[in-house]
One Martini backbone bead per residue (centre of mass of N, CA, C, O) as a GRO file, in nm:
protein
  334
    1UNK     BB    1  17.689   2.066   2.805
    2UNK     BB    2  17.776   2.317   2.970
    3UNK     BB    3  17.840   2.437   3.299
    4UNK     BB    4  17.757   2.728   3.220
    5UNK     BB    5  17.487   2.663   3.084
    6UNK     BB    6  17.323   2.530   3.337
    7UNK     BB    7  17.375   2.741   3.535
    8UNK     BB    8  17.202   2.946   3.370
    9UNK     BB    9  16.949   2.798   3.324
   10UNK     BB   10  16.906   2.762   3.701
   11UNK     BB   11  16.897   3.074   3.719
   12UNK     BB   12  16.653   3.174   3.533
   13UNK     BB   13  16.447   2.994   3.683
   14UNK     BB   14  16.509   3.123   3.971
   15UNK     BB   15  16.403   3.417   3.884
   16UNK     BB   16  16.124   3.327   3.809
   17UNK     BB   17  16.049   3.222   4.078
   18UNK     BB   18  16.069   3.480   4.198
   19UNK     BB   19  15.885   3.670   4.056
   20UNK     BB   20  15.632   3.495   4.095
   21UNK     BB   21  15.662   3.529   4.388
   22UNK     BB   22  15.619   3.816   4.428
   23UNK     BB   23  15.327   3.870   4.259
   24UNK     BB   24  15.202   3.726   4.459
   25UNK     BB   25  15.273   3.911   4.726
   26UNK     BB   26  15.138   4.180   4.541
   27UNK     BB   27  14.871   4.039   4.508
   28UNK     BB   28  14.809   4.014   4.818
   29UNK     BB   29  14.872   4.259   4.948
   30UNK     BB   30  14.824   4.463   4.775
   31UNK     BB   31  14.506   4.370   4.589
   32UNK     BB   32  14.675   4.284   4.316
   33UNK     BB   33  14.580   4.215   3.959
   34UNK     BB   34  14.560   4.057   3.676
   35UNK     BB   35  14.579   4.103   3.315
   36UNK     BB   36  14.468   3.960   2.993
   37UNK     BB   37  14.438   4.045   2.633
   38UNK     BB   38  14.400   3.868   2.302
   39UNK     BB   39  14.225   4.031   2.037
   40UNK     BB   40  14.277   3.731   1.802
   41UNK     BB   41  14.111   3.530   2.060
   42UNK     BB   42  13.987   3.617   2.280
   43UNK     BB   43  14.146   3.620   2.513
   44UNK     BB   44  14.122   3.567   2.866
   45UNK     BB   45  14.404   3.655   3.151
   46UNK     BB   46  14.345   3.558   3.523
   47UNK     BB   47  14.452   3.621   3.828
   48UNK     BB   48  14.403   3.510   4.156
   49UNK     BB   49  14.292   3.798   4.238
   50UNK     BB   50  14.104   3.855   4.040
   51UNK     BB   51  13.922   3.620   4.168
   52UNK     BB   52  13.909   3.733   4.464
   53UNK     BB   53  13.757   4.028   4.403
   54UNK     BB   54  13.513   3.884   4.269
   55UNK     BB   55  13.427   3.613   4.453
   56UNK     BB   56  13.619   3.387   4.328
   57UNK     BB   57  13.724   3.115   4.238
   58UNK     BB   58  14.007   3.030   4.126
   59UNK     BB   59  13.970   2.931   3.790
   60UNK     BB   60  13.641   2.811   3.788
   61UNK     BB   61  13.662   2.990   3.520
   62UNK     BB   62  13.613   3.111   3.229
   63UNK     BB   63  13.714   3.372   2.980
   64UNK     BB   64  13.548   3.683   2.887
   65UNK     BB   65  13.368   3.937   2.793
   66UNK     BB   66  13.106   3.858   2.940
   67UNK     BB   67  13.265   3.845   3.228
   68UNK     BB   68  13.436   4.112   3.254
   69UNK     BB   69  13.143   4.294   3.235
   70UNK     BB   70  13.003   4.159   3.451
   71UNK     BB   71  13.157   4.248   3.738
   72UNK     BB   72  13.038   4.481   3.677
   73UNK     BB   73  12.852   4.760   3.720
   74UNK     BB   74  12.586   4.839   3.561
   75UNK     BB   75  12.664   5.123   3.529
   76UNK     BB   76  12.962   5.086   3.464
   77UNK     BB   77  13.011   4.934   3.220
   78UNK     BB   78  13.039   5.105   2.970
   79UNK     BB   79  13.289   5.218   3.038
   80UNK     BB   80  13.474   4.983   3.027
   81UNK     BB   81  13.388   4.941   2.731
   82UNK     BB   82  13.522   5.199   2.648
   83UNK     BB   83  13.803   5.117   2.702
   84UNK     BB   84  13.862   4.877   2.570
   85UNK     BB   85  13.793   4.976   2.325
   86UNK     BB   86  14.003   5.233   2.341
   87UNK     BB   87  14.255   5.023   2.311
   88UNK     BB   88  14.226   4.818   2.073
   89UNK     BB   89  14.140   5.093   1.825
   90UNK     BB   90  14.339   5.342   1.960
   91UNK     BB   91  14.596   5.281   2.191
   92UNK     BB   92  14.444   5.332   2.493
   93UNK     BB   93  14.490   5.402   2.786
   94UNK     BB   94  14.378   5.302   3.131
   95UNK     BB   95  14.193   5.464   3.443
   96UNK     BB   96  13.965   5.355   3.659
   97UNK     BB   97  13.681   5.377   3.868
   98UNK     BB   98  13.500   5.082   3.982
   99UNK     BB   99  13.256   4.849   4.015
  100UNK     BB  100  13.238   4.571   4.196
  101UNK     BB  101  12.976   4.228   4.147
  102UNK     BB  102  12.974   3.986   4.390
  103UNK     BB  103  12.712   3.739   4.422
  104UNK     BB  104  12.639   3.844   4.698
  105UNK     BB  105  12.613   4.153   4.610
  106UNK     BB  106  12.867   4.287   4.680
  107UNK     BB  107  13.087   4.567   4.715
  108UNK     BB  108  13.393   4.680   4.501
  109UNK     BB  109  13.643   4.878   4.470
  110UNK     BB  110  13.809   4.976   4.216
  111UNK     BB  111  14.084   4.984   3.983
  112UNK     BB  112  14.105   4.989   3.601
  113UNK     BB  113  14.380   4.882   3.419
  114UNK     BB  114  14.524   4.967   3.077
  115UNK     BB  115  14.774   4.837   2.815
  116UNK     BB  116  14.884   4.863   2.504
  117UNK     BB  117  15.021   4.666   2.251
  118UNK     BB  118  15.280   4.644   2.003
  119UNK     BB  119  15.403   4.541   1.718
  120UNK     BB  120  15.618   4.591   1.433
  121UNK     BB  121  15.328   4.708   1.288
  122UNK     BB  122  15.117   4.853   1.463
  123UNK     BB  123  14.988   4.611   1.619
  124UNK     BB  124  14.713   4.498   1.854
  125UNK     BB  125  14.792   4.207   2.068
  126UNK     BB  126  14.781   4.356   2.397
  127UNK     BB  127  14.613   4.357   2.683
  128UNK     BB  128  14.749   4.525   3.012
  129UNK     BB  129  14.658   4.480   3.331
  130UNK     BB  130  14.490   4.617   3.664
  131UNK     BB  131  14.320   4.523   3.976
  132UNK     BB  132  14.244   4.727   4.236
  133UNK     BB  133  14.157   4.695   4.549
  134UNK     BB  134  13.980   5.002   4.733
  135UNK     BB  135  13.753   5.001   4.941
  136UNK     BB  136  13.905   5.077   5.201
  137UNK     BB  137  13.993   5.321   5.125
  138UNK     BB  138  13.703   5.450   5.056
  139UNK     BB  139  13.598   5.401   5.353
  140UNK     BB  140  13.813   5.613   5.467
  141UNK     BB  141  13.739   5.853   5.325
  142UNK     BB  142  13.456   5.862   5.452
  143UNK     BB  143  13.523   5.879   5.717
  144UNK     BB  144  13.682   6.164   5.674
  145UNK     BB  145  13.474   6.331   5.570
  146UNK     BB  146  13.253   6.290   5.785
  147UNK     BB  147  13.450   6.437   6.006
  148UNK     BB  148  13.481   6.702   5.802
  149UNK     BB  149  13.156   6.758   5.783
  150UNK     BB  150  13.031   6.698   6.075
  151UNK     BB  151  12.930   6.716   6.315
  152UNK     BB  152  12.952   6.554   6.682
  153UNK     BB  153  12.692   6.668   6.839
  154UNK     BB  154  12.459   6.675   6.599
  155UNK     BB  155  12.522   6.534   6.274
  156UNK     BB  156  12.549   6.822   6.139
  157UNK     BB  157  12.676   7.039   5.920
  158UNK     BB  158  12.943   7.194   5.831
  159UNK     BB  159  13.001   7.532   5.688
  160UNK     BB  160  13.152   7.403   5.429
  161UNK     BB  161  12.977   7.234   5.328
  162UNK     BB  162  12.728   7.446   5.297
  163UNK     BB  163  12.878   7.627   5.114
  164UNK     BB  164  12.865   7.391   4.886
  165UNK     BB  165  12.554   7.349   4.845
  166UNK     BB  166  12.512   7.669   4.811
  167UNK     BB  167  12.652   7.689   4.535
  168UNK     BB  168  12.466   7.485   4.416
  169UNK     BB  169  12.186   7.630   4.447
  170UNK     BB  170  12.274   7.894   4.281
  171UNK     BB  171  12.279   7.719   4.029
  172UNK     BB  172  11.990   7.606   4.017
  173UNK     BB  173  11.876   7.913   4.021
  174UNK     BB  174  11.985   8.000   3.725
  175UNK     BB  175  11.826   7.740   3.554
  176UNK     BB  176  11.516   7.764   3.708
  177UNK     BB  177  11.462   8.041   3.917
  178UNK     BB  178  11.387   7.915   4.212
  179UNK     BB  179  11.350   7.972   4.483
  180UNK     BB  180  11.557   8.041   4.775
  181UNK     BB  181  11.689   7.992   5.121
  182UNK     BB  182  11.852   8.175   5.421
  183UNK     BB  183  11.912   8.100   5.753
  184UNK     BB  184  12.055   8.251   6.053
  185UNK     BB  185  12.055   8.089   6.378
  186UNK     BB  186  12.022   8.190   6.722
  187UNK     BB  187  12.035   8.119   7.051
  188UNK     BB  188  11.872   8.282   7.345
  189UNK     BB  189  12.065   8.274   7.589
  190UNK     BB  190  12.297   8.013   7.632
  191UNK     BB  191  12.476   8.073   7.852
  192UNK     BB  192  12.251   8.073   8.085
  193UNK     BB  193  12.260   7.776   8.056
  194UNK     BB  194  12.575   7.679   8.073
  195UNK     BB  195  12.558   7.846   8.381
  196UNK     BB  196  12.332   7.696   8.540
  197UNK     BB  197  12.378   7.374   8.379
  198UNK     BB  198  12.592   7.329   8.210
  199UNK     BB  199  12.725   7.163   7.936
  200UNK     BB  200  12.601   6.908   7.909
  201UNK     BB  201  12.340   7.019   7.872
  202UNK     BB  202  12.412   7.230   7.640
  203UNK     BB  203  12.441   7.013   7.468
  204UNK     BB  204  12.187   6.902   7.482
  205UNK     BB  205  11.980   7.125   7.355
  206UNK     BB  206  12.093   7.116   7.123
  207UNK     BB  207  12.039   6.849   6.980
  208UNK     BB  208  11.735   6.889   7.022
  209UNK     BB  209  11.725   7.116   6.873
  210UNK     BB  210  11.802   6.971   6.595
  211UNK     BB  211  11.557   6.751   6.590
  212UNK     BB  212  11.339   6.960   6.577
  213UNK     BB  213  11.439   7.065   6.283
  214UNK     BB  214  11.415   6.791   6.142
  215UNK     BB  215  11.114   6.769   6.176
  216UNK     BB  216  11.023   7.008   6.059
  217UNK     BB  217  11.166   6.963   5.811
  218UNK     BB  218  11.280   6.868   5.504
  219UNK     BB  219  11.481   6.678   5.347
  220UNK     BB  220  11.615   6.887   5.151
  221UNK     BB  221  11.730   7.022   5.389
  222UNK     BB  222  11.923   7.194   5.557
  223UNK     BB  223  12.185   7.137   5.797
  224UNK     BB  224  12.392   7.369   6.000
  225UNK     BB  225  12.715   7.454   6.216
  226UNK     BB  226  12.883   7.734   6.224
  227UNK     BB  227  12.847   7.730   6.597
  228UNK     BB  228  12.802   7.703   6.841
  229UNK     BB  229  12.489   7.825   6.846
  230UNK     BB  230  12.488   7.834   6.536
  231UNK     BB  231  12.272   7.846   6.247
  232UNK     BB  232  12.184   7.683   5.895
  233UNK     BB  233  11.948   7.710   5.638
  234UNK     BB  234  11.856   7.554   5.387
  235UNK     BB  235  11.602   7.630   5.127
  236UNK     BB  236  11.450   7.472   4.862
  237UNK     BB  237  11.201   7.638   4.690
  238UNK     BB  238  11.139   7.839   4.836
  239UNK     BB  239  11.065   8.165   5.033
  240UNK     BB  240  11.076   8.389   5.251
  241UNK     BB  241  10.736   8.430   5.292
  242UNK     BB  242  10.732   8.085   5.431
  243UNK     BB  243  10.930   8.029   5.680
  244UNK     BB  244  10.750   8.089   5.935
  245UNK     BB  245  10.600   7.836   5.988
  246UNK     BB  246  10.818   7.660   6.066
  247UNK     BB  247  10.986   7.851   6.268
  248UNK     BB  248  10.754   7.889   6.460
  249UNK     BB  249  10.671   7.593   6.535
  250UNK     BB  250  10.940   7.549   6.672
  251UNK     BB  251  10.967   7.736   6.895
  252UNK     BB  252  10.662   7.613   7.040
  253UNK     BB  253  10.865   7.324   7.106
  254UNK     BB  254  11.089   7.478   7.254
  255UNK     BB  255  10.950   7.587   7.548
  256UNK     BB  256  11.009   7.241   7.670
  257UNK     BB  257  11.309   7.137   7.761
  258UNK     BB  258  11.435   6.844   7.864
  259UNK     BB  259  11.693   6.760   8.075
  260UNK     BB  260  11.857   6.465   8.182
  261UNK     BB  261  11.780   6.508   8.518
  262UNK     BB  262  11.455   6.514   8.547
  263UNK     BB  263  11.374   6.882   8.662
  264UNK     BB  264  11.450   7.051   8.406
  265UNK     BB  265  11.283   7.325   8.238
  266UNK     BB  266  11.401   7.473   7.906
  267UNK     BB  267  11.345   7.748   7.723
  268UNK     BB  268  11.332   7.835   7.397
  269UNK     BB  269  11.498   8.029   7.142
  270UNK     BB  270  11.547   8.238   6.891
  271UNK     BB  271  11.707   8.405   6.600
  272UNK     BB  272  11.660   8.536   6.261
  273UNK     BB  273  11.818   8.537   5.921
  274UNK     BB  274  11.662   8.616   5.612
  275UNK     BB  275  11.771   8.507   5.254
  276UNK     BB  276  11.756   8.528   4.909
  277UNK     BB  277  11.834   8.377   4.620
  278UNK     BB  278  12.030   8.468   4.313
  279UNK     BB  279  12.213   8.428   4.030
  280UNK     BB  280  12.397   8.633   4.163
  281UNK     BB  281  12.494   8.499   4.368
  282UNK     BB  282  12.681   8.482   4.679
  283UNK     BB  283  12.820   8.272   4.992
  284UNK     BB  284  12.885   8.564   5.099
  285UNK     BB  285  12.658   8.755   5.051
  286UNK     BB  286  12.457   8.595   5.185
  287UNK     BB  287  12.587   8.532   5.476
  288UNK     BB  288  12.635   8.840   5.526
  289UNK     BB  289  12.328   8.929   5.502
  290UNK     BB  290  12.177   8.708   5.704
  291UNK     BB  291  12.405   8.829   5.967
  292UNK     BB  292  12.284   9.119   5.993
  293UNK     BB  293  12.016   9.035   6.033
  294UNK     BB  294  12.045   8.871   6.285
  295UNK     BB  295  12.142   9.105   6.431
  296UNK     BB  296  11.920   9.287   6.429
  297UNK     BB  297  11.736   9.061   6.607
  298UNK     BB  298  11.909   9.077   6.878
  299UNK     BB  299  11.840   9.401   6.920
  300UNK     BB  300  11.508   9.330   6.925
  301UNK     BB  301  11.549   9.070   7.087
  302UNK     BB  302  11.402   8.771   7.049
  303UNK     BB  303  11.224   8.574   6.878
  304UNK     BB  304  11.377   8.725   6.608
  305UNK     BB  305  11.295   8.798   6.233
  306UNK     BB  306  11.505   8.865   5.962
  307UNK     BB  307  11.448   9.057   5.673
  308UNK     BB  308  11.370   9.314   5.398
  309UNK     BB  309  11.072   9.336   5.523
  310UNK     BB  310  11.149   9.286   5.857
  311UNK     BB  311  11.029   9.212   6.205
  312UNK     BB  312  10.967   8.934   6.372
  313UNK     BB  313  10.753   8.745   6.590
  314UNK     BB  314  10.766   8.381   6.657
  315UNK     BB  315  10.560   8.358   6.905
  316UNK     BB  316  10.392   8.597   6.741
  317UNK     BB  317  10.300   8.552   6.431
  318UNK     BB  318  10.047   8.776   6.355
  319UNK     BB  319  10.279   8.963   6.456
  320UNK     BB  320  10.428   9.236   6.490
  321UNK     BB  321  10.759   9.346   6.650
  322UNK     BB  322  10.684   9.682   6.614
  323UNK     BB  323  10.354   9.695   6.716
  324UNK     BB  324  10.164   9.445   6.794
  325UNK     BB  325   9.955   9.398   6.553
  326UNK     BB  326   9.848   9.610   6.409
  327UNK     BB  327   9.719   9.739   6.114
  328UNK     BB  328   9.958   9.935   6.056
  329UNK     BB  329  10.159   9.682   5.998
  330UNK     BB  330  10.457   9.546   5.904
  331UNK     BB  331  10.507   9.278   5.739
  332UNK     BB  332  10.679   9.026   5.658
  333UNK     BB  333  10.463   8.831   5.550
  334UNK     BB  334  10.240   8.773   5.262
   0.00000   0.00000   0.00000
């Protein structure tokens, strides 16, 4: 053999094993394995990325169909299965996100994709993807949405989250019928809390006012802070009718929030408007009226919430706000 030959034959050699150090590198680095399926033999090969993101020592046992669909979280099997079948019988690339299963339990969040190959005759001889461990990815989206759309000083939602609930509640109405309300609430002279009593001060009232909507309400219910001082609460098949008791409950556990300091007891109040949605209604058009509301409530003086029913006081609950309870009263709440 000429030396020439000989010497093509080590450069060749010396490329596969760069080629195939560096696909180490981009699988560990990386945290991409690599997958082949041969459908005339059944046969399934993993690199050992891919059993490291399974959760298993690599190569520590043989591979099939049912090894395959093992690993993915019950729930997803489904889909996987139906991309393989749709790679293998209709030469159909694939692309999903789904969970791998690992024998302790957790959970890895994963790419799954694969593109098949065709011989000279358009017969399907190979299926080649890669899994990619995206959990980290994941872990950060959420943490990024959690911070995109949570109040940091109560815990419960901005407005835009609350928008889109809205949203959702309006759609939900449309195929149900059933009543939906929504409330925008504000608390009373919160300005002369945080000019008597300082910043830090107005922040516990608020927090405590929070805790407080939370244990009134139910779980299905929302809360989000659309403001300083304002807030708005989702009531899912509620009427407008119903939410007076609730609301009024709430009032009178505000009536004296101790603030840090353990000196001073601070009453607190709020004004709200309360408008029901219908399948037509829109988001804007919504909190447009309930802010309206809101507003008619805040000149008619304190602790007072208005629908389109008219205005209640919510400290005196059997009472109307307009004429002091007599019995000519037009009453906010049937």
């Amino acid at each position: 053999m000429l030396l020439t030959d000989k010497l093509s034959k080590v450069l060749e050699a010396a490329d596969l094993h760069i080629t195939a150090m560096f696909m180490e590198m981009t699988e560990e680095f990386g945290q991409v394995g690599f997958w082949r399926l041969d459908p005339r033999r059944d046969k399934h090969s993993w690199s050992g990325q891919v059993y490291k993101i399974c959760g298993l020592r690599p190569y520590e046992q043989s591979v099939d169909s049912d090894t395959l669909m093992g690993i993915f979280h019950p729930d997803d099997r489904t889909m996987a299965q139906e991309c393989i079948d749709g790679a293998l019988h209709h030469g159909r690339e694939f692309k999903i996100e789904v969970r791998v299963m690992r024998r302790d339990g957790s959970l890895r969040y994963v790419k799954f994709a694969g593109k098949p190959f065709t011989n000279a005759e358009g017969v399907i001889w190979e299926v080649f993807g890669i899994l990619v461990d995206i959990t980290d990815y994941k872990t950060a989206e959420a943490e990024w949405r959690h911070l995109a759309e949570t109040d940091e000083l109560t815990g419960v939602f901005k407005l835009r989250r609350f928008e889109e609930m809205l949203q959702g509640e309006i759609r939900r109405c449309a195929r149900s019928g059933r009543a939906t309300s929504v409330a925008l609430i504000d608390l009373d002279e919160f300005k002369q809390i945080n000019d008597s009593y300082g910043h830090l001060a107005g922040n516990e009232v608020l927090q405590q006012f929070v805790g407080t909507l939370k244990d009134a309400l139910r779980d299905i219910d929302t809360i989000a802070r659309i403001g300083g001082d304002e807030f708005a609460i989702l009531m899912p098949e509620t009427p407008t009718n119903q939410i007076l008791e609730p609301l009024s409950r709430i009032t009178k556990q505000l009536r004296d929030i101790e603030i840090e300091d353990g000196e001073h007891l601070v009453s607190v109040s709020f004004c709200g408007g309360v408008v029901g949605i219908s399948p037509q209604s829109t988001v804007a058009d919504t909190l447009r009226l309930a802010d309206s509301y809101l507003y008619t409530a805040k000149k008619n003086g304190n602790h007072r919430l208005v629908s389109e029913a008219g205005v209640y006081n919510l400290w005196r609950p059997g009472e109307s706000a307009e004429t002091g309870g007599s019995s000519q009263s037009r009453q906010l709440f049937s």
